[in-house]
ZAMIVEX-591763 format. One record per residue (C-alpha): x negated, y negated, z; residue number from 1; residue in one letter. Coordinates in nm, 4 decimals. Example, Ala and Ser with C-alpha at 12.3 -4.5 7.8 and 13.67 -1.06 7.14 Angstrom:
BEGIN
+----------+----------+----------+-----+---+
:       xx :       yy :       zz :   k : r :
+----------+----------+----------+-----+---+
:  -1.2300 :   0.4500 :   0.7800 :   1 : A :
:  -1.3670 :   0.1060 :   0.7140 :   2 : S :
+----------+----------+----------+-----+---+
END
This chain:
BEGIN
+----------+----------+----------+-----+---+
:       xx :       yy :       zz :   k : r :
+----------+----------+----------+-----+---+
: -10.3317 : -10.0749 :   7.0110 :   1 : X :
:  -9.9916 : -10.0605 :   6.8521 :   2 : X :
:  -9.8769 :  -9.7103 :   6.7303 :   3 : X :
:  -9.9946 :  -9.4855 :   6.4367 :   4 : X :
:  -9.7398 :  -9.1899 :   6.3163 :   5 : X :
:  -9.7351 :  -8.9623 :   6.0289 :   6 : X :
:  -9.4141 :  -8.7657 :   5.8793 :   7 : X :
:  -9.4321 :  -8.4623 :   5.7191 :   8 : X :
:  -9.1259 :  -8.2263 :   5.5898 :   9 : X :
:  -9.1036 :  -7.8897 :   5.4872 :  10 : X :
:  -8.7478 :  -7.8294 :   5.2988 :  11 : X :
:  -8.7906 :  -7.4782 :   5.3151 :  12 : X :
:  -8.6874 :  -7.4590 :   5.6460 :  13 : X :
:  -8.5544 :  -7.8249 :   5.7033 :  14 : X :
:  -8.8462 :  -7.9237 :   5.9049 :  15 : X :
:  -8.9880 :  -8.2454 :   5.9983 :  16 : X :
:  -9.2759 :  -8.2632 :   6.1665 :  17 : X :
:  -9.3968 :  -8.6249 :   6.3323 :  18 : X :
:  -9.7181 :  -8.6810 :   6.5376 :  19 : X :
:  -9.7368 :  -8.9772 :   6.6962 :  20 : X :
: -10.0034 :  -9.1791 :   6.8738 :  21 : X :
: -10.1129 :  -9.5002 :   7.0364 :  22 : X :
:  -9.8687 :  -9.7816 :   7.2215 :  23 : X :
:  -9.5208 :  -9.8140 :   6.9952 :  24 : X :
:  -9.3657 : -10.1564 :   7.0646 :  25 : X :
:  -9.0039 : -10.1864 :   6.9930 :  26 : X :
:  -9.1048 : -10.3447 :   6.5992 :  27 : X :
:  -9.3290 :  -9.9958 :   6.5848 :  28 : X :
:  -8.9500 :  -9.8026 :   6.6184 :  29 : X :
:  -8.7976 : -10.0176 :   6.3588 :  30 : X :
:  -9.0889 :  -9.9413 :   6.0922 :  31 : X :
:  -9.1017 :  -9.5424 :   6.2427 :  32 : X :
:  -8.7233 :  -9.5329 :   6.1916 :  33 : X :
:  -8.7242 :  -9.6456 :   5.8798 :  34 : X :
:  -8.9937 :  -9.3957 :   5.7577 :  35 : X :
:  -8.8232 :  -9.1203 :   5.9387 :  36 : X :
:  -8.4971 :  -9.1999 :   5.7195 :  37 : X :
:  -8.6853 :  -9.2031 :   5.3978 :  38 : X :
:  -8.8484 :  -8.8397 :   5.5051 :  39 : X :
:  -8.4992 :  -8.6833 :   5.5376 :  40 : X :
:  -8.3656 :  -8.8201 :   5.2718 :  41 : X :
:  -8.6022 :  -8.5762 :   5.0908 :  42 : X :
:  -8.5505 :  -8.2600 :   5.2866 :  43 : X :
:  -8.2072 :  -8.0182 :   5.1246 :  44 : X :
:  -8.0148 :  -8.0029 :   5.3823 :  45 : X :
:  -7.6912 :  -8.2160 :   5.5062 :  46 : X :
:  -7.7542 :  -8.5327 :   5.7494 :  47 : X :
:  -7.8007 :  -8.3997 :   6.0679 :  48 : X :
:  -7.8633 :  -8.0481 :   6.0011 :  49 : X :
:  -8.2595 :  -8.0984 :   6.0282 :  50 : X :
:  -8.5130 :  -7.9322 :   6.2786 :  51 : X :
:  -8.8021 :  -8.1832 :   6.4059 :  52 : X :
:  -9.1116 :  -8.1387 :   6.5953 :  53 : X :
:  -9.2608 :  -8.4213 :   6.7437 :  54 : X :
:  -9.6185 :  -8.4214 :   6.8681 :  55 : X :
:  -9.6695 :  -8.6997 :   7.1429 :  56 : X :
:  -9.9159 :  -8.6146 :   7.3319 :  57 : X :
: -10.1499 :  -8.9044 :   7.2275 :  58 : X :
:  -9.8973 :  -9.1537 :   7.3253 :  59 : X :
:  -9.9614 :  -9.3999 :   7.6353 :  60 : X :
:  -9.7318 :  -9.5250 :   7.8983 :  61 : X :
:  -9.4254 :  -9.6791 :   7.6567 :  62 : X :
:  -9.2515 : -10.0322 :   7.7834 :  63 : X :
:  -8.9095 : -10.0388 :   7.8418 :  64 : X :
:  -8.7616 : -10.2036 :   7.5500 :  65 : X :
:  -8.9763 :  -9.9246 :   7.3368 :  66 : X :
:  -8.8137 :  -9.6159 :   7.5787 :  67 : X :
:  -8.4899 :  -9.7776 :   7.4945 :  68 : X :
:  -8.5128 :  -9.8169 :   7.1229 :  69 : X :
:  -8.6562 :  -9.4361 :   7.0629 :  70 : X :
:  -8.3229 :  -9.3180 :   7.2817 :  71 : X :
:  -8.0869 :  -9.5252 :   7.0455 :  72 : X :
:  -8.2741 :  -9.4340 :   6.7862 :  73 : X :
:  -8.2208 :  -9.0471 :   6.8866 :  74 : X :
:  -7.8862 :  -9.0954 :   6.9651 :  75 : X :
:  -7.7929 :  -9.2090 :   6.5844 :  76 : X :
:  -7.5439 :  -8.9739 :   6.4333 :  77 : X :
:  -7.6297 :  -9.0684 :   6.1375 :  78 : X :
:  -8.0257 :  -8.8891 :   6.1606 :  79 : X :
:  -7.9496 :  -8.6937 :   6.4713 :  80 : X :
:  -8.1383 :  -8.3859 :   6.4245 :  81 : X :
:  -7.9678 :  -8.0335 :   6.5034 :  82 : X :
:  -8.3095 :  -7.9899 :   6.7104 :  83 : X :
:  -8.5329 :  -8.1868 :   6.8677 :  84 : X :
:  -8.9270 :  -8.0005 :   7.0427 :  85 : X :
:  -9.1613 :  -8.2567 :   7.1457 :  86 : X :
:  -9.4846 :  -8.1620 :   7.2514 :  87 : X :
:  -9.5838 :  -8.3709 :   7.4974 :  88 : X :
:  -9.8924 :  -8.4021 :   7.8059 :  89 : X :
:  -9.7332 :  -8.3789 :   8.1411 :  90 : X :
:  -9.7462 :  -8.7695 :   8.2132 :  91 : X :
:  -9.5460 :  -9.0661 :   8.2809 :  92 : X :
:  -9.4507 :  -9.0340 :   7.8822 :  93 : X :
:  -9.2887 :  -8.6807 :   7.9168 :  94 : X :
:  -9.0996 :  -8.8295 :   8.2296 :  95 : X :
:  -8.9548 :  -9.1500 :   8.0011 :  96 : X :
:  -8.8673 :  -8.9340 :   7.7073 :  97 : X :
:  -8.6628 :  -8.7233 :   7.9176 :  98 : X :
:  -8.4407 :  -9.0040 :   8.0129 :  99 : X :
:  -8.4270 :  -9.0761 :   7.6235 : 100 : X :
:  -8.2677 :  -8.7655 :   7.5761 : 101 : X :
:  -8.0124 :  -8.7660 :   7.7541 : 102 : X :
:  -7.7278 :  -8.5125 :   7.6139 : 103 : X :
:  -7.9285 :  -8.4502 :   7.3032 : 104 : X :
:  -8.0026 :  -8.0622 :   7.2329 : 105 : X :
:  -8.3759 :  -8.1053 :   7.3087 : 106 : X :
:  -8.6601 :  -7.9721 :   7.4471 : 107 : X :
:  -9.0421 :  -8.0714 :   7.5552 : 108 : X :
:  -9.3075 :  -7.8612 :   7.5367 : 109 : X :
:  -9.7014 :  -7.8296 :   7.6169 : 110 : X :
:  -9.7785 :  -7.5771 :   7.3454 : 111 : X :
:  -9.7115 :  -7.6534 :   6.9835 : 112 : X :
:  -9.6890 :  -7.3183 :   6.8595 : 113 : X :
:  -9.4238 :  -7.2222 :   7.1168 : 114 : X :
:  -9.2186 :  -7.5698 :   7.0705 : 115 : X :
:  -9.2493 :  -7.4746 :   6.6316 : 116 : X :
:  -9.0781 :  -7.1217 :   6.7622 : 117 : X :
:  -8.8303 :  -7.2462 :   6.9625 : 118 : X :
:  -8.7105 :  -7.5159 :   6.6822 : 119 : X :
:  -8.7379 :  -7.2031 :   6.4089 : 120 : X :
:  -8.5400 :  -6.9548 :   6.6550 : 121 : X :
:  -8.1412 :  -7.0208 :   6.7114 : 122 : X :
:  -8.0273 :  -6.8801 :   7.0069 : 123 : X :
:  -7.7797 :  -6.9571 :   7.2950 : 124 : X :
:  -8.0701 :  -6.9854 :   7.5371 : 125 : X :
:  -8.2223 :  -7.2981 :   7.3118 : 126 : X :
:  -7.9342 :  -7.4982 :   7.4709 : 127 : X :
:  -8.0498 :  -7.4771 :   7.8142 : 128 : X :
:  -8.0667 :  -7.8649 :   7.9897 : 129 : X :
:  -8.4137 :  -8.0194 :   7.8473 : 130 : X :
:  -8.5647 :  -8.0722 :   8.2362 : 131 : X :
:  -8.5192 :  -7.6642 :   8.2923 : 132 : X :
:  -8.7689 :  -7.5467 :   8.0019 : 133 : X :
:  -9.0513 :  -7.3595 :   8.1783 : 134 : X :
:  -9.2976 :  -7.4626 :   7.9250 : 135 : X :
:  -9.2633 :  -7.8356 :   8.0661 : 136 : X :
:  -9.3359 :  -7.8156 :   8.4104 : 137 : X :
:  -9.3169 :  -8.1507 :   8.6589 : 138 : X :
:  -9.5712 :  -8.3500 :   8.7461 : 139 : X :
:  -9.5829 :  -8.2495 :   9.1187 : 140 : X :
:  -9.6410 :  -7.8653 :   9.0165 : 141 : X :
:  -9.9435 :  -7.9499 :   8.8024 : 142 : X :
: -10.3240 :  -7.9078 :   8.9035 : 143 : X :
: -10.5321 :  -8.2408 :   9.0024 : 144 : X :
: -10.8718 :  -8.3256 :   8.8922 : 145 : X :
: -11.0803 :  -8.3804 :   9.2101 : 146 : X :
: -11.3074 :  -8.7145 :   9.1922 : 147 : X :
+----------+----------+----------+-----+---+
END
C-alpha cells in the first residue's frame, strides 16, 4: 500500500492541516511535496510563516530512504513552517519522525485537539526540545496489551 494524504488550509489563521496514511515511499514525498507547495502557495501569509498540523497516526513503519526524504523535506527553508504538531500513535513511526526533526521547532502529540492548541498558542514554552512534550510519552512508559 503506498501512501494516501490530503491537504487542507485555512488562511485565516495560516493553517495547514495534512493527514496522512498508508506506507510513503520516497516517490510518495516527491508527489506530497509538491502538493504541499501548491497548498501554501494559497494561504496569505509570507513563506515560512505558516502553522501545520500533521495527523500520522495511520502511517506504518517508514523505510529509510522515505525517513530521510520527509527530514529534507522539513528542513527546506524555502516551506519551513514557523510550526510544526504531528499527531502521531506511540510507535516505531513517532520514534523515526523524531530523528526527522532534528532542530526544527516541533512537536508530537497523541491528542489532536491539544496539538491544534499548541500550534494556535505562541508562547516561550512551545519551544521546549520536541522529545520533552508530555503529551508524547516513550514507548517504554506506555501500557501493553496482554495476549
Amino acid at each position: 500500500m503506498h501512501a494516501r494524504f490530503s491537504i487542507a488550509i485555512d488562511p485565516s489563521c495560516n493553517l495547514v492541516t495534512i493527514v496522512m496514511n498508508g506506507l510513503p515511499l520516497p516517490g510518495d514525498v516527491s508527489d506530497f511535496s509538491a502538493a504541499r507547495r501548491k497548498a501554501l502557495a494559497l494561504l496569505r501569509c509570507v513563506p515560512g510563516q505558516q502553522i501545520t498540523l500533521a495527523d500520522l497516526r495511520a502511517l506504518r513503519t517508514l523505510p529509510r530512504e522515505t525517513v530521510d526524504a520527509f527530514a529534507a523535506m522539513l528542513t527546506d527553508t524555502r516551506s519551513r513552517s514557523r510550526r510544526l504538531a504531528f499527531v502521531v500513535a506511540p510507535s516505531l513511526v513517532r520514534n523515526q519522525l523524531i530523528r526527522a526533526l532534528a532542530g526544527i521547532n516541533a512537536r508530537c502529540f497523541i491528542d489532536p485537539v491539544e496539538a491544534k492548541t499548541w500550534l494556535l498558542e505562541d508562547n516561550e514554552a512551545a519551544r521546549e526540545p520536541v522529545s520533552r512534550h508530555r503529551s508524547a510519552p516513550d514507548e517504554a512508559s506506555l501500557p501493553r496489551a496482554v495476549g
